[in-house]
C-alpha positions as CSV (number, residue, x, y, z in Angstrom):
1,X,-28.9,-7.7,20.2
2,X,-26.2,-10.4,19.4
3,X,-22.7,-9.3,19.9
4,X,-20.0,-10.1,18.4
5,X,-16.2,-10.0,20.1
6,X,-13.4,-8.3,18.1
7,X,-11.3,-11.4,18.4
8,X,-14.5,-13.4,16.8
9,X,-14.7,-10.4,13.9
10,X,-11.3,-10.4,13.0
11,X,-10.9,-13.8,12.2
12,X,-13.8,-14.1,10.0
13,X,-12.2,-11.0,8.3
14,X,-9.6,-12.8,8.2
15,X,-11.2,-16.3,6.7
16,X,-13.2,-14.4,4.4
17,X,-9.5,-12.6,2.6
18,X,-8.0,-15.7,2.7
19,X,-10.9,-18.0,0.9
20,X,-11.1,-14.9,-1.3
21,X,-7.3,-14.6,-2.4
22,X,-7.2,-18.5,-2.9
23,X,-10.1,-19.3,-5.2
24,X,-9.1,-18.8,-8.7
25,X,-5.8,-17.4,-8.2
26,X,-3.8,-16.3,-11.7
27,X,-0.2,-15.8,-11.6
28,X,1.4,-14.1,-14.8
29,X,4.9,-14.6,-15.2
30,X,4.5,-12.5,-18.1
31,X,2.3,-12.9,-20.4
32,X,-0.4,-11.2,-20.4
33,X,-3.6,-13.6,-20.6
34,X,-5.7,-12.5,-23.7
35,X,-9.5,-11.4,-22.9
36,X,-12.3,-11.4,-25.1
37,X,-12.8,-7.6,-26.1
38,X,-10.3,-6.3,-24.1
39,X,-7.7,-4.2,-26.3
40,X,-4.5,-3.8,-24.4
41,X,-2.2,-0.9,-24.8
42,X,0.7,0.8,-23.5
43,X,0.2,4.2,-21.8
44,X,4.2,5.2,-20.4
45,X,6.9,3.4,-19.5
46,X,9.3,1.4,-18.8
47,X,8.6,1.3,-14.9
48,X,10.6,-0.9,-12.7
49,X,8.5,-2.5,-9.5
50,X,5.7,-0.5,-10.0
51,X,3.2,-1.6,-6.9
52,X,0.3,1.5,-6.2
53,X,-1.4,4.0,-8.6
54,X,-3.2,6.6,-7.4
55,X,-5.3,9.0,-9.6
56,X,-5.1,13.1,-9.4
57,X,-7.6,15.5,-10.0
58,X,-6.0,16.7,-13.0
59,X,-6.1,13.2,-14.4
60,X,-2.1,12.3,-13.8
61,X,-1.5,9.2,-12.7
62,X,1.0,8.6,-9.6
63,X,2.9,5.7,-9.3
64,X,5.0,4.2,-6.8
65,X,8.0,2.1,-7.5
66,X,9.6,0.1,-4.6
67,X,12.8,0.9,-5.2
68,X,11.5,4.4,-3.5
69,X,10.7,6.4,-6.7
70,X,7.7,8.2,-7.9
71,X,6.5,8.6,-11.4
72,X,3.8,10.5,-12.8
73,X,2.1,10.1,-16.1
74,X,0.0,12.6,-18.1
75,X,-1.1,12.8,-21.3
76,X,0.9,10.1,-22.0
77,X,4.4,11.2,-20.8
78,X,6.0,9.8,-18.1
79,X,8.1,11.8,-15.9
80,X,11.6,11.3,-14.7
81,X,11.6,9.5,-11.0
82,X,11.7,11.4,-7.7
83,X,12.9,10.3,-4.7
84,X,11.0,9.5,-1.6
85,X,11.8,11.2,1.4
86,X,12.4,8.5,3.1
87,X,15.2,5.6,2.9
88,X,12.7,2.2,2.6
89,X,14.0,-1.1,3.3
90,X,14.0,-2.0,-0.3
91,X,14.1,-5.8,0.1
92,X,12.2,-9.1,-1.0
93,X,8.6,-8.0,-1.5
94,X,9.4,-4.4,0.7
95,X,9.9,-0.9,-0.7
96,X,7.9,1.8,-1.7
97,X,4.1,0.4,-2.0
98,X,0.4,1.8,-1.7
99,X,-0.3,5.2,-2.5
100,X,-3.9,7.2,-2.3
101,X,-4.8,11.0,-2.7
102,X,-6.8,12.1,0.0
103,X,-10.5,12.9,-0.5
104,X,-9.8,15.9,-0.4
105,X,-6.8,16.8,-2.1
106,X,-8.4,19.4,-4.7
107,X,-7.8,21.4,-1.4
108,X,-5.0,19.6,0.4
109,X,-2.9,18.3,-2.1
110,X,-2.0,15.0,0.6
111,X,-0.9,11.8,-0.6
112,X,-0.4,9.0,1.8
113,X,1.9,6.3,1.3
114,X,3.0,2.7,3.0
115,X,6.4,1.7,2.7
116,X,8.5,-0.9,5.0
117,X,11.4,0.4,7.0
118,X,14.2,-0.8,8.9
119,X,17.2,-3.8,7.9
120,X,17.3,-7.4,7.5
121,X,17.1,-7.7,11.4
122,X,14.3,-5.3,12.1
123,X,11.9,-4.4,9.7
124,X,8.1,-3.5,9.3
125,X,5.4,-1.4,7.5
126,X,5.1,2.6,8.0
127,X,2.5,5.2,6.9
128,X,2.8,8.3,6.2
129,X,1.5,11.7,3.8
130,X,3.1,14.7,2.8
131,X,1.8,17.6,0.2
132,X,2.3,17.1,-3.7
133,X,3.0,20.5,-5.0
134,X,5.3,21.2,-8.3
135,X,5.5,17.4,-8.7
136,X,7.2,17.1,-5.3
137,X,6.3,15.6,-2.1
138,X,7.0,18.5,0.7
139,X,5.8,18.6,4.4
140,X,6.2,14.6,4.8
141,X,5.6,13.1,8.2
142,X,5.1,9.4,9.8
143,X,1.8,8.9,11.2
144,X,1.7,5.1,12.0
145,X,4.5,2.3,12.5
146,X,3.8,-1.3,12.9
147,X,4.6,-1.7,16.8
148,X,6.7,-5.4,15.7
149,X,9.5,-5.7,13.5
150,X,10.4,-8.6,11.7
151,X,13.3,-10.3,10.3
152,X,12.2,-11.5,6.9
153,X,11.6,-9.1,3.4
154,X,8.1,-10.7,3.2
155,X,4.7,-10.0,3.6
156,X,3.8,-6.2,4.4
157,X,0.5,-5.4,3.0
158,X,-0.6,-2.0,2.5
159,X,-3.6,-1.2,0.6
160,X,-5.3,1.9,1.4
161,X,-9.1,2.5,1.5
162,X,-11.0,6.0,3.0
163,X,-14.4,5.7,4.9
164,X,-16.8,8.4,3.9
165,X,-15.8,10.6,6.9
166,X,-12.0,11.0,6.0
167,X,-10.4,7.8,7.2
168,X,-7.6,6.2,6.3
169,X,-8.2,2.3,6.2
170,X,-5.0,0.1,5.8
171,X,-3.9,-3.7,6.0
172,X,-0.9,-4.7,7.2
173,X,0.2,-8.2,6.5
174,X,1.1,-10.9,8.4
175,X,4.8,-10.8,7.9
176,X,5.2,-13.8,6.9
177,X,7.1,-17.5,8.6
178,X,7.4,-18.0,11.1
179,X,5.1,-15.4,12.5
180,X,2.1,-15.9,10.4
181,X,-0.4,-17.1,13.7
182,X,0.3,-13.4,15.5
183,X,-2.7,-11.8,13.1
184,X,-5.0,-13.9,15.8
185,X,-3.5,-11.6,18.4
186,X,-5.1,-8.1,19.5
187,X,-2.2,-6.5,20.3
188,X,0.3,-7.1,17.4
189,X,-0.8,-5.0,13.8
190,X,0.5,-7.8,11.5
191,X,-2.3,-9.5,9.6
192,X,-4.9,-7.0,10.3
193,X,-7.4,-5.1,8.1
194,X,-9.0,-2.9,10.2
195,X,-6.7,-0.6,11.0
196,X,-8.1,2.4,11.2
197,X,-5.9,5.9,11.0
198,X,-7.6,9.2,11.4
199,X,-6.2,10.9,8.3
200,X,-8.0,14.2,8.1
């Protein structure tokens, strides 16, 4: 059987996102591009940073904003903001950012969230859920920091994934200059995908 080192795996992870997010990259500043039959059309808004959606059984749709609000939209209406419980550093290309409902959350009602933390001087990504009921998060609670802060607004990651048994997948990113090379190193989280949090 040929083995493979962790070190080896994560940079071909890590080769594999980067050819990925660099071949045919689009950047609106804008305008919308026009595709052929697609019909655009506004569900809700306005939203200000908008950066995660996450669908709810009921088919509401739960948005985070980075400035640390929530929104919900159903059937078209969009509700007024609600505060997260926690004060994010709300800098650069920080906030408030992923969101995802947990597997289970026809039973649980838990929503997990990323969001960087922290001041110009020492900042970094967090995770954490809490329990949606009556259109309010309740019961929140950290369950993962980033174990090195940074001093730039750039670069956190965050987007959520689940594996079939229940757990939470996350990236973190690589912070950004001048600390871009640390992704290569086991024991820092920036620039990793394959962090693996065991959510339920």
């Amino acid at each position: 059987m040929r083995r493979i080192s962790i070190a080896t795996t994560v940079v071909l992870i890590y080769a594999i996102i980067a050819s990925n997010c660099f071949a045919d990259t689009r950047i609106s500043r804008g305008a919308i591009p026009v595709i052929d039959n697609v019909k655009l059309s506004q569900v809700a808004g306005p939203i200000e940073y908008p950066w995660g959606i996450a669908l709810l059984p009921d088919g509401a749709l739960l948005i985070t904003q980075r400035n640390g609000k929530i929104r919900t939209i159903k059937d078209g209406n969009l509700s007024d903001p609600v505060d997260f419980p926690v004060q994010v550093y709300f800098e650069g290309q920080g906030g408030l950012l992923d969101v995802a409902a947990s597997p289970n959350f026809a039973k649980d009602n838990l929503l997990f969230f990323s969001y960087s933390i922290g001041n110009t001087q020492d900042n970094r990504l967090a995770i954490g859920r809490g329990k949606w009921q009556n259109d309010t998060l309740q019961d929140f609670e950290e369950i993962f920091k980033a174990a090195q802060g940074k001093t730039n607004d750039r670069h956190f990651g965050s987007r959520f994934a689940f594996l079939p048994d229940g757990t939470l997948l996350a990236t973190i990113g690589d912070g950004g200059n001048p600390r871009r090379h640390t992704w290569i190193y086991l024991h820092a989280n920036r620039g990793k995908t394959y962090i693996r949090i065991l959510a339920l």
